[in-house]
Backbone bond lengths (Angstrom), bond angles and torsions (degrees), N, CA, C in turn:
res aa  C-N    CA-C-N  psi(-1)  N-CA   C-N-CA  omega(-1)  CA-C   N-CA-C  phi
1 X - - - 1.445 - - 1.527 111.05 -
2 X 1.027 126.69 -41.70 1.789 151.17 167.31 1.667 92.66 -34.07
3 X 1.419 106.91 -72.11 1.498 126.68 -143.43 2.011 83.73 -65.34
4 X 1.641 113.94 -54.35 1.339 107.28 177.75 1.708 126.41 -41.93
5 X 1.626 112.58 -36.80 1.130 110.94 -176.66 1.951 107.73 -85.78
6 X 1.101 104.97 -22.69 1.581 102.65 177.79 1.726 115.80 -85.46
7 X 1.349 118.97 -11.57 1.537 142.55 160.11 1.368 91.35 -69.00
8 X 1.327 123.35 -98.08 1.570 115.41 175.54 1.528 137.80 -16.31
9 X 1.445 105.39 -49.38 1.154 102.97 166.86 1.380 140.09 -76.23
10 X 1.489 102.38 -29.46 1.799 128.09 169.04 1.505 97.45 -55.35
11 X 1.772 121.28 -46.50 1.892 114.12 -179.61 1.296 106.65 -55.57
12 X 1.412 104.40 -52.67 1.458 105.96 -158.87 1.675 105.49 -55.07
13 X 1.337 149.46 -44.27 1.412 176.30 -62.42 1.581 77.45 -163.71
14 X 1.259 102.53 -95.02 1.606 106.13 -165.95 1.973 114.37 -50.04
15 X 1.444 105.15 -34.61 1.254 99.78 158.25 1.730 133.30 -47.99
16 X 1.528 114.39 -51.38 1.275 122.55 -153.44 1.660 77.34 -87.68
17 X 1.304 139.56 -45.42 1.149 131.00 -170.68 1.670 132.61 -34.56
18 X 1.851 89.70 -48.81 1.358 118.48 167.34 1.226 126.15 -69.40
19 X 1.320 132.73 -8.38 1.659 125.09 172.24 1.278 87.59 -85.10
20 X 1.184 98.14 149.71 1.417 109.96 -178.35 1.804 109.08 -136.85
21 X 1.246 115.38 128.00 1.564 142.31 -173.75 1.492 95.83 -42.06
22 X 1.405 124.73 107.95 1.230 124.77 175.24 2.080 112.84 -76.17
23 X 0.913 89.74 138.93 1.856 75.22 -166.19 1.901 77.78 -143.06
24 X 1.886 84.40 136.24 1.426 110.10 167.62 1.602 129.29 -40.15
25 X 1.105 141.15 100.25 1.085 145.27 -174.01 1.420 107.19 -71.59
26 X 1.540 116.05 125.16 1.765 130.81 -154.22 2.169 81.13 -99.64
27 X 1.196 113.72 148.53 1.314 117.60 167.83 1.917 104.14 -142.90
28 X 1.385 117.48 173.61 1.482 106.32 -168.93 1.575 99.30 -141.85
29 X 1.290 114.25 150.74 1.503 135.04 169.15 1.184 108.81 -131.97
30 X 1.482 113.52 151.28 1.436 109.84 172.78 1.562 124.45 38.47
31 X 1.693 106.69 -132.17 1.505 89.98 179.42 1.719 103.20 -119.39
32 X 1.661 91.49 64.19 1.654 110.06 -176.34 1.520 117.60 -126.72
33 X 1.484 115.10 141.25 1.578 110.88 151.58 1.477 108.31 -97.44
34 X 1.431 107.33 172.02 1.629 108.50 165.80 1.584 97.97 -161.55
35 X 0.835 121.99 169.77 1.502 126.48 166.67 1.933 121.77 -105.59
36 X 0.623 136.66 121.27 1.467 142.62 -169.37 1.377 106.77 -60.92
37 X 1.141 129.11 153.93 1.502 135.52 -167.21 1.803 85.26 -99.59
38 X 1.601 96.84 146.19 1.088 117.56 142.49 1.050 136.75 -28.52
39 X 1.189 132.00 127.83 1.266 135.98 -143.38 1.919 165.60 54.70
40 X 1.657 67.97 -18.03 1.256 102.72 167.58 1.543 137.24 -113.93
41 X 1.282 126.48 169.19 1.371 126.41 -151.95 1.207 125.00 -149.67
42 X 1.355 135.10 141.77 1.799 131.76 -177.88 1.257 90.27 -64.34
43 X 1.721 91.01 134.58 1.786 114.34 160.49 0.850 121.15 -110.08
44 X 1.352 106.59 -20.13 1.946 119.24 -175.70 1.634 103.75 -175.76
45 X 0.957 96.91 143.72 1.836 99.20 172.13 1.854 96.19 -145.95
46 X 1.192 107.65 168.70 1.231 118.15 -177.70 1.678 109.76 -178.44
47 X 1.164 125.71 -155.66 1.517 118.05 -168.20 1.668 96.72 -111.15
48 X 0.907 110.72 5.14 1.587 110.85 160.38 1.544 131.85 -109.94
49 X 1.498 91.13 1.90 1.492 89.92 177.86 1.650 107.82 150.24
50 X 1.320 118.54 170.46 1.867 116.25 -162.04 1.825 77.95 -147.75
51 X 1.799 96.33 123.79 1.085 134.59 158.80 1.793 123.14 -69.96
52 X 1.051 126.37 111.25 1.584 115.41 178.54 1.516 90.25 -111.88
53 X 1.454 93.02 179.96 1.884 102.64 -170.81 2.073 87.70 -173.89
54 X 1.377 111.28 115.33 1.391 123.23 161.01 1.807 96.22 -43.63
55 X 1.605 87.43 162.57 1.552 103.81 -171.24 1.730 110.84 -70.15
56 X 1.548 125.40 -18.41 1.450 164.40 168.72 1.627 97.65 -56.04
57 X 1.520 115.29 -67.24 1.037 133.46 -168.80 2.128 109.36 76.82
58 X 0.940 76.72 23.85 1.685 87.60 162.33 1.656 133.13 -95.78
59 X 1.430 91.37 -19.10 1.822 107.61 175.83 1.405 116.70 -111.60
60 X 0.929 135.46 132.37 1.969 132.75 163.79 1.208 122.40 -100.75
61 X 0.862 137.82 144.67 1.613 140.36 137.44 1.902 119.27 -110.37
62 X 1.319 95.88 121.34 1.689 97.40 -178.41 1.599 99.90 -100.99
63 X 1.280 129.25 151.60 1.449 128.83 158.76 1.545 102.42 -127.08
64 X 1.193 117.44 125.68 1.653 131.33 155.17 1.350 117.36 -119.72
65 X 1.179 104.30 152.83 1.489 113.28 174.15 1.602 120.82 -121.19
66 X 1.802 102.80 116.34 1.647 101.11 -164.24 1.522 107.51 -47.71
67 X 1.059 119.31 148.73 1.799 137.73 -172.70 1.678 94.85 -80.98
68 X 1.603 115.59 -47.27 1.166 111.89 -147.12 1.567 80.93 -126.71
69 X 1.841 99.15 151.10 1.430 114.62 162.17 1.165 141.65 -57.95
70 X 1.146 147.96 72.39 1.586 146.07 -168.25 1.840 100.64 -146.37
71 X 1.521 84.42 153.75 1.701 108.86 175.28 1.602 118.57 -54.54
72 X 0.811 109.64 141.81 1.679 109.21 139.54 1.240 135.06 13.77
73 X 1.365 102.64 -98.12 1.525 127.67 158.74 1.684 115.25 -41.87
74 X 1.226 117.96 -45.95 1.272 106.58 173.39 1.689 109.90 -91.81
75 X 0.829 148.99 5.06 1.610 140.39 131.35 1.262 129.92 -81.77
76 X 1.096 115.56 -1.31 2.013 137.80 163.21 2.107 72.28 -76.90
77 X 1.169 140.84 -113.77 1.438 170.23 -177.49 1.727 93.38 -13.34
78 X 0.973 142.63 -8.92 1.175 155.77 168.85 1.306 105.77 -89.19
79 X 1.680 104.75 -62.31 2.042 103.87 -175.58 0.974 114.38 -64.07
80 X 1.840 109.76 -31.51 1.617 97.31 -174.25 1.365 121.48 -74.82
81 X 1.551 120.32 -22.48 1.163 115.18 -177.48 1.445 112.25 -84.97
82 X 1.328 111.89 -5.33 1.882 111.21 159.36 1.790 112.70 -76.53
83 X 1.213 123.36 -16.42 1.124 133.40 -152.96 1.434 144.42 109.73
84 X 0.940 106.08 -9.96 1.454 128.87 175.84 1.576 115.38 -64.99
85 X 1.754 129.66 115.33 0.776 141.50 171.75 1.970 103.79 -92.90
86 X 1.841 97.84 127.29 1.656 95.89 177.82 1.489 100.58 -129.40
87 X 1.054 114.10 152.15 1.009 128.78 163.76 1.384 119.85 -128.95
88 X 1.744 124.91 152.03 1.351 117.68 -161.53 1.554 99.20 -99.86
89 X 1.005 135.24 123.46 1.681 149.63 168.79 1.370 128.60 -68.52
90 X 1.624 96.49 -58.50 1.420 100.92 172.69 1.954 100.59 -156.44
91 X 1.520 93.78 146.69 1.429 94.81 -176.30 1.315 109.35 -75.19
92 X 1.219 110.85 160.92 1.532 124.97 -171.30 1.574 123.03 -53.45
93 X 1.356 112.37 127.28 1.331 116.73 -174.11 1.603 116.27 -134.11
94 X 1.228 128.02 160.74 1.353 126.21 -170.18 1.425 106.42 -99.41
95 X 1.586 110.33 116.31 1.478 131.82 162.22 1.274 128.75 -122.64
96 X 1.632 107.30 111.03 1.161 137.34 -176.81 2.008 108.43 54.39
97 X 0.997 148.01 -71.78 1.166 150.95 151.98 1.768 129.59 -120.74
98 X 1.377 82.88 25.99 1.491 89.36 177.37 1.755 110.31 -138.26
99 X 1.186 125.26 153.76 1.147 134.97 170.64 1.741 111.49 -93.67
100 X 1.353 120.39 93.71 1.358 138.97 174.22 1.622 123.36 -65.15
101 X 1.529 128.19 103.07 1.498 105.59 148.02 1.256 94.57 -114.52
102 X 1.661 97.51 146.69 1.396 111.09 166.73 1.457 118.44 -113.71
103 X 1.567 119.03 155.72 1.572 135.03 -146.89 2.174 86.38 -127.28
104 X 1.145 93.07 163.25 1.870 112.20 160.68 1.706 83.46 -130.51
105 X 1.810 91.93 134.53 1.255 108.11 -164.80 1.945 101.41 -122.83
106 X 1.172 111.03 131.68 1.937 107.12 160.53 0.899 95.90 -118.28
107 X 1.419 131.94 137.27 1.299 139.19 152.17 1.398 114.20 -117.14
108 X 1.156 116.78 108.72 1.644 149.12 155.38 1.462 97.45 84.88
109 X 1.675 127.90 19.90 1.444 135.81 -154.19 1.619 104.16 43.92
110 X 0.933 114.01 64.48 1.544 116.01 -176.12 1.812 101.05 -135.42
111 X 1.274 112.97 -32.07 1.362 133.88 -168.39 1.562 115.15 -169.38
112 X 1.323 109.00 143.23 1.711 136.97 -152.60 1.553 105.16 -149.17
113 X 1.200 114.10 133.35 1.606 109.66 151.42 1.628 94.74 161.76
114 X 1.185 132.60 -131.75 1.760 127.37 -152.17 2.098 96.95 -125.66
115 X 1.074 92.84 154.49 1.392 85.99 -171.92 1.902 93.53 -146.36
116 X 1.555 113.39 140.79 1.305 101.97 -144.94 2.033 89.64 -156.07
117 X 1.559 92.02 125.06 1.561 108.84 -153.70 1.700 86.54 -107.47
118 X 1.116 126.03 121.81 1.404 139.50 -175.91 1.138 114.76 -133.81
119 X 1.486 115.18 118.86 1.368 100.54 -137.18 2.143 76.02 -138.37
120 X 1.421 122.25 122.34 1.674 127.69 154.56 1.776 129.05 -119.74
121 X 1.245 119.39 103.67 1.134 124.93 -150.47 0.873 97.12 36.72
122 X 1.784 141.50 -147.84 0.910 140.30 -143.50 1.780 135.21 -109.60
123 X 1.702 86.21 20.96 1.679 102.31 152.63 1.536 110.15 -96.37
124 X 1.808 92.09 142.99 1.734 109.42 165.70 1.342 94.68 -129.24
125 X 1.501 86.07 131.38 1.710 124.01 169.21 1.077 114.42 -93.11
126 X 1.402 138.35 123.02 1.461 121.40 -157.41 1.962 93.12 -129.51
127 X 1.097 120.09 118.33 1.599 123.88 -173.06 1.568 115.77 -113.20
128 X 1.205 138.90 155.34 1.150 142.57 176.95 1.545 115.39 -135.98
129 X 0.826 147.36 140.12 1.554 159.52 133.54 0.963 137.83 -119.26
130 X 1.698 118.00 117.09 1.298 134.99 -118.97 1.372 124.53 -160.39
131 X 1.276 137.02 169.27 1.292 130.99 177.36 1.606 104.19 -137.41
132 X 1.091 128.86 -171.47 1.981 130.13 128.74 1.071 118.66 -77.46
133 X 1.360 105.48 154.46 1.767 121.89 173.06 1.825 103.51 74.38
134 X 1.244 89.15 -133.16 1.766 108.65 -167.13 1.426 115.05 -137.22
135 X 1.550 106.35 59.89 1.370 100.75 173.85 1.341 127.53 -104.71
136 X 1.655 102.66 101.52 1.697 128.92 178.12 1.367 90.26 -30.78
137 X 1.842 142.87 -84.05 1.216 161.36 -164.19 1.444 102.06 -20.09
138 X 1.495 109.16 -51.53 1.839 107.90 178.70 1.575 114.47 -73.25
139 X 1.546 91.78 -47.11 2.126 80.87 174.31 1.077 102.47 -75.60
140 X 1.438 168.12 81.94 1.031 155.95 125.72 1.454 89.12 -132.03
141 X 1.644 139.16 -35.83 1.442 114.57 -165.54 1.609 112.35 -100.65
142 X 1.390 95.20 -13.03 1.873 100.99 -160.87 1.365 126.88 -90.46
143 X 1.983 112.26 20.45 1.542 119.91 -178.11 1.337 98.86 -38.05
144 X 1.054 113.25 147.31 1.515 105.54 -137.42 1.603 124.59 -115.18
145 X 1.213 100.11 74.48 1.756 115.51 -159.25 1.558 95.80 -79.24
146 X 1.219 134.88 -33.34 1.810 127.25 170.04 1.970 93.15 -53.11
147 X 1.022 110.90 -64.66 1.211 84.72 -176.08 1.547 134.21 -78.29
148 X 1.038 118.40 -22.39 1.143 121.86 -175.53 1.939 111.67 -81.01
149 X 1.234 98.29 -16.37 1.687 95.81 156.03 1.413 112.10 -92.04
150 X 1.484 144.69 -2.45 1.076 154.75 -169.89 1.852 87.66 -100.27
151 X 1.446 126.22 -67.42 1.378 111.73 172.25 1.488 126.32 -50.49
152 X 1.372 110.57 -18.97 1.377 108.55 -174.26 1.702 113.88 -85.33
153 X 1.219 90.82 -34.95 2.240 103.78 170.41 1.436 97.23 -41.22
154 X 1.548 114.73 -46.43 1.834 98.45 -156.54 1.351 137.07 -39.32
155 X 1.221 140.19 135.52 1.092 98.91 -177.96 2.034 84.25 -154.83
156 X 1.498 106.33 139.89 1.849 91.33 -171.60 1.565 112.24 -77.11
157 X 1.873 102.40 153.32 1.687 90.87 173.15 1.504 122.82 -58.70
């Protein structure tokens, strides 16, 4: 009976040992850290920008960072002439070290979701969160706390 409770307890030991403390994974752009939202994961990164994709792979978030200096208005005038339909959501507000407006974005009806101009002295961070197709269900539920705790992590090296 002894040997059962010291068997038991030896599992339990090696059990609790093995979960292991999930801790936020830090990733970098430019001359930035941030931490990755929950749930989601690098799909691709490259020197133009780091791809995330939910564990589902039904949601995205892209982050790039404009190369070249220009406003607003002229990278709004850039998307549209790639295709990109924007619309303005909410006027610009300050998150964590960046100055935020965010857009509801269609692009080519192929993809929909929030598109988000982050702007520090004179870097712009340009973000998206998104789905395929036209799903009303995400713009109406996804005000957008994955990202906006993802803008708030930033922080420069």
């Amino acid at each position: 009976m002894r040997f059962k409770y010291l068997f038991l307890c030896a599992i339990f030991i090696v059990l609790a040992s093995s979960i292991a403390v999930v801790s936020a994974e830090d990733a970098e752009i430019g001359d930035y850290t941030f931490t990755i939202p929950e749930d989601f994961n690098i799909t691709n990164q490259s020197d133009e920008g780091i791809f995330l994709e939910d564990d589902l792979g039904f949601y995205t978030i892209t982050l790039s960072m404009a190369d070249v200096k220009m406003s607003q208005d002229q990278a709004i005038e850039n998307l549209k002439l790639q295709g990109w339909d924007l619309e303005k959501d909410q006027n610009t507000k300050e998150i964590g070290i960046f100055n935020v407006t965010q857009y509801v974005y269609n692009y080519k009806n192929a993809y929909c979701g929030f598109f988000f101009f982050c702007e520090n002295d004179d870097d712009m961070l340009m973000i998206t969160h998104g789905t395929s197709g036209q799903d009303d269900l995400f713009l109406e539920s996804a005000r957008d706390s994955d990202v906006e705790d993802l803008i708030e992590s930033f922080k420069e090296k």
